[in-house]
C-alpha positions in Angstrom: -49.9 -41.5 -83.8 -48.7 -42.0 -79.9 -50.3 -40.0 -77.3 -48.4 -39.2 -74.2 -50.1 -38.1 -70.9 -49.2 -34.9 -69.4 -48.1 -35.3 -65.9 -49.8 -33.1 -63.7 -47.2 -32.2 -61.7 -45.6 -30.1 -64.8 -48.6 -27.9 -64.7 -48.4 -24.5 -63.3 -52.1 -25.3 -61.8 -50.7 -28.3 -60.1 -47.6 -26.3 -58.2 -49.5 -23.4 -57.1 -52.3 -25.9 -55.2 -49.7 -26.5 -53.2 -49.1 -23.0 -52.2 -51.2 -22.8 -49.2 -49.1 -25.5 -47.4 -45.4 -24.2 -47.7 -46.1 -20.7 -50.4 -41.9 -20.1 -50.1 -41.0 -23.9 -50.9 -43.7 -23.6 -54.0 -42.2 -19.9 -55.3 -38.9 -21.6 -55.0 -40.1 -24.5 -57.5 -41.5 -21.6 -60.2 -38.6 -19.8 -60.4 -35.1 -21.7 -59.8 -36.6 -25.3 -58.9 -35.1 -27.6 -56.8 -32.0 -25.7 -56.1 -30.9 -24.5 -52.9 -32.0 -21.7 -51.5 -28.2 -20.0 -52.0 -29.3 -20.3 -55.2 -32.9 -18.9 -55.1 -31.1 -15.7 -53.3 -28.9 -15.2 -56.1 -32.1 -14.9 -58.3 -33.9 -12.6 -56.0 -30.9 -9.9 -56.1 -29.9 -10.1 -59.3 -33.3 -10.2 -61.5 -35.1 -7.5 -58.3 -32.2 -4.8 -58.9 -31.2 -5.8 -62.1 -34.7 -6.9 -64.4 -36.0 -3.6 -64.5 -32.8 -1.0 -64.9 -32.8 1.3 -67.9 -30.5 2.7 -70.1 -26.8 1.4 -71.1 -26.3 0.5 -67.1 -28.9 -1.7 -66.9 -28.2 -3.5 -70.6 -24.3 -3.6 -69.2 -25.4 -4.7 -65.8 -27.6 -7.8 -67.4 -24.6 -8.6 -69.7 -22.1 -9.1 -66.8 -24.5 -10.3 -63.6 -27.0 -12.5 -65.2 -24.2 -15.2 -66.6 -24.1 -16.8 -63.5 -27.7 -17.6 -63.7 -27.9 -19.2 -66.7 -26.9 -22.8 -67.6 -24.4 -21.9 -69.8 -23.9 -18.4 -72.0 -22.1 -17.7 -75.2 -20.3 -13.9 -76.0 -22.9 -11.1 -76.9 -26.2 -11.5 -74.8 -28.2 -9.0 -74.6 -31.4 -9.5 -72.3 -33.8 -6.3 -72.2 -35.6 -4.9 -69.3 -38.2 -6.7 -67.6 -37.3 -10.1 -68.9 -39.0 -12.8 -66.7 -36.7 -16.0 -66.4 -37.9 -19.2 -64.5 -35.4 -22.2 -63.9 -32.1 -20.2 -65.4 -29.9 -23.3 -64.5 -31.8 -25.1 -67.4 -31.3 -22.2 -69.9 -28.4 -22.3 -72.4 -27.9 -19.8 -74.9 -25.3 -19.4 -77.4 -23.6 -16.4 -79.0 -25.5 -13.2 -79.7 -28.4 -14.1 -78.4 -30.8 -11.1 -78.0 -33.8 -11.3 -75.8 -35.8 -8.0 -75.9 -38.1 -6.2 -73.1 -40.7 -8.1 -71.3 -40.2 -11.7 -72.7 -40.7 -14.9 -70.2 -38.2 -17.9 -70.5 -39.8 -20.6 -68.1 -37.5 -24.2 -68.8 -39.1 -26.2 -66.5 -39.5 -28.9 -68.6 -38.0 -31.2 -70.8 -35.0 -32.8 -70.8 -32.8 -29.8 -72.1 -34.9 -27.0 -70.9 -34.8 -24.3 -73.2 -31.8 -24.2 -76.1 -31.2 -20.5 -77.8 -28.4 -21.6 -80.5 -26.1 -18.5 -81.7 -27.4 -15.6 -82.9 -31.2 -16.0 -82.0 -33.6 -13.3 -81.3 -36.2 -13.0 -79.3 -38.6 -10.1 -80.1 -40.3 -7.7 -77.5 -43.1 -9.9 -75.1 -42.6 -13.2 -76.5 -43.1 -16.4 -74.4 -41.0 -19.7 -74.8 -43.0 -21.7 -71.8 -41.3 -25.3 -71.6 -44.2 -26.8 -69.5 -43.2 -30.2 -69.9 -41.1 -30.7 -73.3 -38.0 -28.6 -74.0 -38.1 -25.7 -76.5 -34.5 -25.5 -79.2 -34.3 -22.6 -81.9 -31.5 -23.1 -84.0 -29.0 -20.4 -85.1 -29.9 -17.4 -86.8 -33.7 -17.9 -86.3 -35.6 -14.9 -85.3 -39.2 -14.5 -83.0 -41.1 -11.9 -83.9 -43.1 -9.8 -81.2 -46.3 -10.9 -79.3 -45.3 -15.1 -80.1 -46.3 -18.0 -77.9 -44.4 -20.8 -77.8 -45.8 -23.5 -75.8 -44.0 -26.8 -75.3 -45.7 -30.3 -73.7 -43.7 -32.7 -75.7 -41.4 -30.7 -77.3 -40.5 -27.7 -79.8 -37.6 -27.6 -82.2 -37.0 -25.0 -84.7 -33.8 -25.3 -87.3 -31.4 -22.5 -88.1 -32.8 -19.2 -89.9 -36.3 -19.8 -89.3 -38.5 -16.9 -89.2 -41.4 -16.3 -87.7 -43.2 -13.1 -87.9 -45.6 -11.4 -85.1 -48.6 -13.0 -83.4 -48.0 -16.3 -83.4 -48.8 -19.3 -81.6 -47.3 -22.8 -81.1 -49.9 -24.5 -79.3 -48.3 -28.0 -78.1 -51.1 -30.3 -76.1 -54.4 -30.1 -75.1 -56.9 -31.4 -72.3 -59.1 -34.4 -72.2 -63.0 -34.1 -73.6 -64.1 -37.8 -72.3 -66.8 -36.1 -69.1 -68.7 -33.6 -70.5 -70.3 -33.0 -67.1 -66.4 -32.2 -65.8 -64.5 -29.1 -65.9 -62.0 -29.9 -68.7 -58.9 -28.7 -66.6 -59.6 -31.5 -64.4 -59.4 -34.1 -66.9 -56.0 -34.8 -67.6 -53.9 -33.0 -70.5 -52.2 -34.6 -73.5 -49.7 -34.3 -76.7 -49.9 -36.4 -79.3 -46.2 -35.3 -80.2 -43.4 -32.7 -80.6 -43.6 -29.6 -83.1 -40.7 -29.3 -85.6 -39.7 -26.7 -88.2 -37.4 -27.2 -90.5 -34.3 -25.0 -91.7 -35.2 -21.8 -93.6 -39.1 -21.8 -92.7 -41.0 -18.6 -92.9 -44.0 -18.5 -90.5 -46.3 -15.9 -91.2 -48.1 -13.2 -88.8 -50.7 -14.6 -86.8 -50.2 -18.4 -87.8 -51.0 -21.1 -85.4 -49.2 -24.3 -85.1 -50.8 -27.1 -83.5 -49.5 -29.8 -81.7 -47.8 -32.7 -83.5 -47.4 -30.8 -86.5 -43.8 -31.1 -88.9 -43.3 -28.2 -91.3 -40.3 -29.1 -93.9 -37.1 -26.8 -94.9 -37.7 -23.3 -96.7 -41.5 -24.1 -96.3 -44.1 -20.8 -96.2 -47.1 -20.7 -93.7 -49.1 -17.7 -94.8 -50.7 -15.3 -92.2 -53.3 -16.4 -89.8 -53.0 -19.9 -91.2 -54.1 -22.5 -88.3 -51.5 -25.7 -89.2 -53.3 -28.7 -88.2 -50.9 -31.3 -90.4 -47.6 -31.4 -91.5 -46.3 -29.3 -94.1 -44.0 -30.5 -96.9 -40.4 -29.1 -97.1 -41.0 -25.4 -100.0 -44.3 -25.8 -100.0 -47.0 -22.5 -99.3 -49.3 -22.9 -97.0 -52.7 -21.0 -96.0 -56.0 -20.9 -95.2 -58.1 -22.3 -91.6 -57.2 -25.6 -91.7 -54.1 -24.7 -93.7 -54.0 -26.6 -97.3 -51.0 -26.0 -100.1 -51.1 -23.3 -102.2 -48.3 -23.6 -104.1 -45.0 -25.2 -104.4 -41.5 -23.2 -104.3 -39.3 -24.1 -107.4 
């Protein structure tokens, strides 16, 4: 099992120390990176008139202004209102992507950023933060509300995966070595990407640790916390999560 550092630098905590020194050059960094600042206007107009307009204007408005924005767009977005977006550039999306109200898309990380294959949906206040791995959901697979999706070495989900309400992908975690120390200070860690296979079915509530595989047409039941990998159509449940049956 490999264990990669976290660099600090990757870490929200880490940018915004820096704020006191130069607050503009640091705001720039969270939201388009190391772009020019052309480019940083851009954002500012489009997301501060746009992000929050209502009704059919506001969807049509979205559809048209925010392409340029984006690393690259397929036919069919949709973004809802109030849709925070950090590092656009590094955001590609494919056809009929649908990203409801009050979801954040930050892609700072990785090398790919964040990948939204054709036809993905992301439910009302869901978060896909790539803090320093790249997030990819492949076609057809669907978000439900309320999910956290948190990427330090990486999170790949295959086509038609579904994953209900609630839940939380919880890639990396901080060092434990100095007790006496505040934990945040110590360093963070993953010992290795997240992956779900094709067909998966993630249940309401579930947790998904870091590290952890779950196979093709694979169940994790509600609340489960997945601490292992999961084989492809087997049933999951329980805290840690253990088989419960196998799919014929």
């Amino acid at each position: 099992m490999q264990v990669g550092e976290i660099d600090k630098s990757q870490l929200i905590r880490g940018q915004l120390t820096q704020a006191q020194s130069s607050p503009l050059q640091v705001y720039r960094s969270l939201t388009v990176g190391e772009r020019s600042w052309g480019a940083l206007a851009n954002y500012e107009l489009r997301t501060m008139l746009l992000s929050g307009l209502g009704g059919g204007l506001g969807f049509l408005l979205r559809k048209k202004l925010y392409r340029s924005l984006f690393g690259a767009t397929g036919r069919g977005m949709i973004i809802g209102r109030n849709v925070t977006i950090r590092h656009p550039h590094r955001i590609s999306m494919g056809d009929g992507v649908t990203i409801d109200d009050l979801c954040v898309l930050d892609a700072r990380g990785g090398d790919d950023g964040i990948v939204l294959e054709d036809n993905v949906i992301l439910n009302r206040n869901c978060m896909a933060l790539a803090k320093a791995g790249s997030i990819k959901l492949g076609r057809n697979t669907s978000i439900g509300s309320n999910c956290v999706m948190v990427s330090m070495s990486g999170l790949k989900m295959g086509a038609s995966v579904l994953v209900a309400g609630g839940c939380y992908f919880s890639a990396g975690a901080y060092h434990t070595d100095d007790a006496d120390d505040a934990f945040m200070d110590q360093g963070a860690y993953s010992k290795g990407p997240i992956v779900i296979g094709d067909n998966a079915w993630i249940g309401t509530g579930a947790i998904i640790l870091d590290n952890v595989h779950i196979g093709r047409n694979a169940v994790v039941g509600a609340g489960a916390v997945v601490t292992k990998d999961v084989p492809a159509r087997a049933v999951v449940a329980g805290v840690p999560a253990r088989v419960v049956k196998e799919l014929d």
